[in-house]
N, C-alpha and C positions, 0 to 999 in steps of 0.2 A: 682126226681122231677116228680110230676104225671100232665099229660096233663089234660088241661082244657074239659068241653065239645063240645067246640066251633073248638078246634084244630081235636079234635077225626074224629066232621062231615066234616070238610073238608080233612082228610086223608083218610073216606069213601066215598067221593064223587069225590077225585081225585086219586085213587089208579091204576084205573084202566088204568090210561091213563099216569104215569109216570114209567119212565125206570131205571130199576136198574142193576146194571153191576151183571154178573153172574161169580162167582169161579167155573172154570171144577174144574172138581177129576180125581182119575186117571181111573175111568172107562169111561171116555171119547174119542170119539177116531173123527177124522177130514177125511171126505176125499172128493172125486174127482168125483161127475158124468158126465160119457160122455152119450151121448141119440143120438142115429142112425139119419141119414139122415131122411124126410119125405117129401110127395107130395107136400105137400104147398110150394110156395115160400119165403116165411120166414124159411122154415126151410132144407131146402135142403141142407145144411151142415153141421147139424148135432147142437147139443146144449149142454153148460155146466153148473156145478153150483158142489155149495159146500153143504154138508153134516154134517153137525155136532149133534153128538149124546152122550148121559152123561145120565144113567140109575140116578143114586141120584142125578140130578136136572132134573130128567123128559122130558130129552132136544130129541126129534130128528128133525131139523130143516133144510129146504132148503133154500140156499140164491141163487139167482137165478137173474142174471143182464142181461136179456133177457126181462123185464115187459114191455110195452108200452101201454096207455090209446089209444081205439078206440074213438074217439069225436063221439058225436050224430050227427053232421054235418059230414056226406060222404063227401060232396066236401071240408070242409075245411081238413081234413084227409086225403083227396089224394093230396090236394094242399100241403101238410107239409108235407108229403111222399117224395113229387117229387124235392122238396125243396130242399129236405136235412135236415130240421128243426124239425123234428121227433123225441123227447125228450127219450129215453128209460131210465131206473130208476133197482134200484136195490129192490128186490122184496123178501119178507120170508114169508115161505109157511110150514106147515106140512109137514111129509113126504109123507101122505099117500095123500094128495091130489094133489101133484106134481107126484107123480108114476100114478094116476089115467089117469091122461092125456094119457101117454104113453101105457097104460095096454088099452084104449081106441082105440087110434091110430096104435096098433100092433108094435109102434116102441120098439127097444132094449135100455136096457141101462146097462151097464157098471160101478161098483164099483172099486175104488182106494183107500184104505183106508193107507194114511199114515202115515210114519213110524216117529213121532214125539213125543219128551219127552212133559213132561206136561205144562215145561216153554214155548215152543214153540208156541204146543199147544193153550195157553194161548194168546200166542202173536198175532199169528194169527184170532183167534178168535174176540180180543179186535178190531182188525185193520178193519174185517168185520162189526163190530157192530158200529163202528165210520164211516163207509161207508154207514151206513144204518141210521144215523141220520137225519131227513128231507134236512138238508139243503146239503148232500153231496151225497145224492143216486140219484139223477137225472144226466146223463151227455147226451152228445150231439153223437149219435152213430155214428162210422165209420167202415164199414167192414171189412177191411183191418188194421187196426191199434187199434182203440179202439171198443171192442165189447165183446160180453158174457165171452170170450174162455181169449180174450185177458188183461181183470180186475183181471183176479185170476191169472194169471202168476204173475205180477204185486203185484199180493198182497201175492203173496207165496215168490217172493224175498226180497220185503221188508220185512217182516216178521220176517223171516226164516237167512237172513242174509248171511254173506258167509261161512255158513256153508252147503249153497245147491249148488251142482256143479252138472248144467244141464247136460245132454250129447247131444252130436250134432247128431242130424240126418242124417242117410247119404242122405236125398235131400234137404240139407241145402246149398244157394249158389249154388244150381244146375238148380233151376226151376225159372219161373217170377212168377208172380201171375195171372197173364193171366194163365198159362199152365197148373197151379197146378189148377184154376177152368175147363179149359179145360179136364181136366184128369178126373174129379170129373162129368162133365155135357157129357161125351163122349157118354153117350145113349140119351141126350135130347138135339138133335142137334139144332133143333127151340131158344131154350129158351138161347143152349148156343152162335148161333149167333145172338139175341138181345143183350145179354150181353157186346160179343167181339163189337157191334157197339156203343154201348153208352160211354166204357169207352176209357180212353184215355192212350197215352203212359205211363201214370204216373205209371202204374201199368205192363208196360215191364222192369220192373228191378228185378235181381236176390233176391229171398229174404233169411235174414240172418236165424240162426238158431231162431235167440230170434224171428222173427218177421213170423216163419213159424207155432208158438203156435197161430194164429189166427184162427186155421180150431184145432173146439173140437179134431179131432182122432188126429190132430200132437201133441198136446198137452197131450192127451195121451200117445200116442207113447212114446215121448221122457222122460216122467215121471215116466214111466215102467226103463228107463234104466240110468237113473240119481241117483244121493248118497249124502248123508247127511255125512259131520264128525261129530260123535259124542265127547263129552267130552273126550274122552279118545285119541282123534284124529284118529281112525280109521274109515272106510269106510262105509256106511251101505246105504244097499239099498232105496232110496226115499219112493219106494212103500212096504208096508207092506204084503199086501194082493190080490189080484184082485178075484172080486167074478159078476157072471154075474145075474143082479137083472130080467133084464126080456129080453128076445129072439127075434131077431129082424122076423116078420112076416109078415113086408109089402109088398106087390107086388110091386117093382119096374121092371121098364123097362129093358129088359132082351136083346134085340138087337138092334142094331143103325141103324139107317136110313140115307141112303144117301142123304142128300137134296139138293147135288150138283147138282141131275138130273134138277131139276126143273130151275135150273137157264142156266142152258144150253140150255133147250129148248128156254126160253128168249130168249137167244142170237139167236140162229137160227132162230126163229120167226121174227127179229130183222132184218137180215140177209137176210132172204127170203121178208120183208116187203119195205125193201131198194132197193131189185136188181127188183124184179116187178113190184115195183111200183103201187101197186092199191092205188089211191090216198085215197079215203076215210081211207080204213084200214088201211095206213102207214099211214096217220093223227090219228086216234082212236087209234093205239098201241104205237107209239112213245111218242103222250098226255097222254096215261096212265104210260109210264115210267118213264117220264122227273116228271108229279105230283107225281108218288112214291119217285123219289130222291127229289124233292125239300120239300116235309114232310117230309121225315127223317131228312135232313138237317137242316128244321128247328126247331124241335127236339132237333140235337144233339148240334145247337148252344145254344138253350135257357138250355139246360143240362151244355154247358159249363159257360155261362155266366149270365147267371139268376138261378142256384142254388148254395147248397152250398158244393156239394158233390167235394171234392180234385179229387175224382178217374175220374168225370169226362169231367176233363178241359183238354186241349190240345190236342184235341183228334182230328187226323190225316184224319178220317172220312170223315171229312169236305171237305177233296181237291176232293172226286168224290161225295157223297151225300152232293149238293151246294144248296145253297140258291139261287142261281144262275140260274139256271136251271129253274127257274121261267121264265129268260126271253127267252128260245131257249122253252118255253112250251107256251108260250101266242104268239111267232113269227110262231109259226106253223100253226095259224089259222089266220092271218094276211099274204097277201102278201107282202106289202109295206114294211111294219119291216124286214121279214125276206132277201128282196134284201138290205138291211142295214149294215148288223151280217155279211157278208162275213169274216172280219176278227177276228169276236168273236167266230165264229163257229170255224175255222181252231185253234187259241189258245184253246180252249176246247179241240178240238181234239189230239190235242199234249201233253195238260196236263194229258189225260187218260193215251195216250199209254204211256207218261212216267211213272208215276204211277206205271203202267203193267211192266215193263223192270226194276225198280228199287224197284221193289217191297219186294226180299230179304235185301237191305240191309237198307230199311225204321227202323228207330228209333220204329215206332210201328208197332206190330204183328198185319197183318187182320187176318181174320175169311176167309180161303182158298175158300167159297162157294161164296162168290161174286165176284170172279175174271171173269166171266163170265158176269157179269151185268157190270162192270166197262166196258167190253170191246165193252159191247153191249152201252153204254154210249158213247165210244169211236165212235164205229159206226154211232150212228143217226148222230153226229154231223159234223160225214165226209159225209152223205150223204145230209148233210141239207148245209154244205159249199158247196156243190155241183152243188146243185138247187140255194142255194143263185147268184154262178156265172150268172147262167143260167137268172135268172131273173133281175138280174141286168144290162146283156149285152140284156134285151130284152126292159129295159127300159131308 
């Protein structure tokens, strides 16, 4: 039956924009890029994505669930950043314009190519391509549980079926996820104690094998040493190949920085500002400490309660950088108030140094660098219970 002319223009006019399922062959073959850590903060742990290549259908394709739209609106962008509400989407690229980036950035990256028959192959493939149909490539990113690294484990089990038998890592069940970034950010001391303050305990739990594929190299790692049964029931290695596509070159930070020092001096300054007593300057340094905690505080309340990020709700932070501390910051520069607080100040005070004393066996991991600030915390407010006496018995 020969199409009309009417059917012809619309098969020319809609060709381009309609998807048709694709048969690999057997010169196809599926695998696994991992791409080095980089400076930016989105990328400091490293990035993954899938590869698939078929010389007789002209295929070499990256899928790549890393994509996220910059909005032309900066504040609405950072406002959905901070949110939580930040959309990321599942994304296919050429090959050569996905290595461009990295050939760009000096960062390395890493080839996996596995060891998969063609029906597998095929399977997994179909699974990516129905991931990638508008309505199912966008999801709602989470770092720790749903993200780049963590969709293609996901999509390599279903797939693949149990015919894949992961192997476990040996820091599987050994580390939190706290520790495992701590290990990772241990030359960017800065960045990893903003980190350790916004999140919360949620994220001081052991993590299992399946849930340690959320960082690209674990997921490399353990893909290197895992096995497929094949048809025949025997063993065979996951990984087919490993081949390194480009060299990692960037300068990353090469020595750590103590930043303990600086929170020490704090406290002594703290310390020395208390026992002296120059009124001005213990009012100017105390005011500047108590508005540093109460910013952060309130920070890490609207982080827990006004976004929509899991990792960082609960978070334990809270009991020394208070919201609170607003009002031992506005009683400083009031007499009247502060002969008031005699007993606010002394509970403050008590809640630090407890804090300090049961600090090993707190539910959540601080960040070791501010135990010095908590303590200097602890301080003003023994010194300012102090004065409160003072002026209360003077009025």
């Amino acid at each position: 039956m020969f199409l009309n002319f009417k059917s012809l223009l619309i098969i020319f006019l809609f060709a381009p924009f309609l998807s048709f399922a694709t048969t690999l062959t057997n010169s196809s073959t599926i695998s696994l890029l991992t791409c080095d850590e980089g400076n930016e903060i989105y990328s400091l742990f490293g990035h993954s994505a899938i590869r698939v290549q078929d010389r007789n259908n002209t295929l070499d394709e990256i899928y790549n669930w890393g994509m996220f739209e910059f909005s032309e609106n900066q504040a609405e962008f950072g406002y959905d950043f901070a949110k939580g509400k930040l959309v990321y989407k599942l994304g296919k690229q050429k090959f050569q314009n996905f290595i461009y980036e990295y050939i760009y950035f000096k960062r390395g990256v890493r080839e996996q190519q596995l060891n998969l028959n063609l029906q597998q192959k095929q399977r997994l493939y179909d699974a990516i391509k129905e991931n990638y149909l508008p309505e199912n490539r966008s999801y709602k990113y989470d770092f720790f549980y749903d993200n780049c690294s963590s969709r293609i484990r996901d999509l390599l089990i279903s797939s693949i079926g149990d015919s894949l038998i992961l192997a476990n890592h040996p820091d599987a069940d050994k580390y939190s996820f706290r520790e495992i970034i701590d290990l990772r950010l241990n030359k960017m001391p800065w960045l990893d104690l903003g980190i350790d303050l916004v999140l919360g305990k949620k994220i001081d739990v052991k993590v299992s094998n399946h849930h340690l594929m959320f960082l690209p190299s674990y997921m490399e790692e353990i893909l290197n040493m895992s096995y497929i049964i094949d048809s025949s029931g025997e063993k065979i290695p996951l990984v087919k190949n490993n081949s390194e596509l480009l060299t990692n070159e960037l300068d990353l930070p090469k020595e750590k920085i103590n930043i303990s020092t600086y929170f020490w001096a704090m406290l002594i300054i703290t310390l020395l500002a208390g026992i002296i007593s120059v009124r001005l300057f213990s009012k100017i340094w105390f005011g500047s400490l108590l508005f540093l905690g109460t910013q952060l505080g309130a920070i890490l309340l609207f982080m827990w309660i006004g976004t929509d990020h899991g990792a960082t709700k609960d978070n334990l932070n809270l009991l020394w950088a208070n919201p609170l501390l607003c009002i031992s910051l506005i009683s400083i520069f009031s007499t009247k108030l502060q002969s008031k607080l005699t007993y606010f100040y002394l509970i403050m005070t008590i809640l630090f140094f407890i804090l300090i004393l049961f600090w090993i066996i707190s539910p959540q991991e601080f960040n070791t660098a501010i135990r010095p600030l908590i303590i200097a915390f602890a301080l003003i407010h023994y010194f300012l219970f102090n004065n409160s006496k003072k002026l209360a018995n003077r009025l």
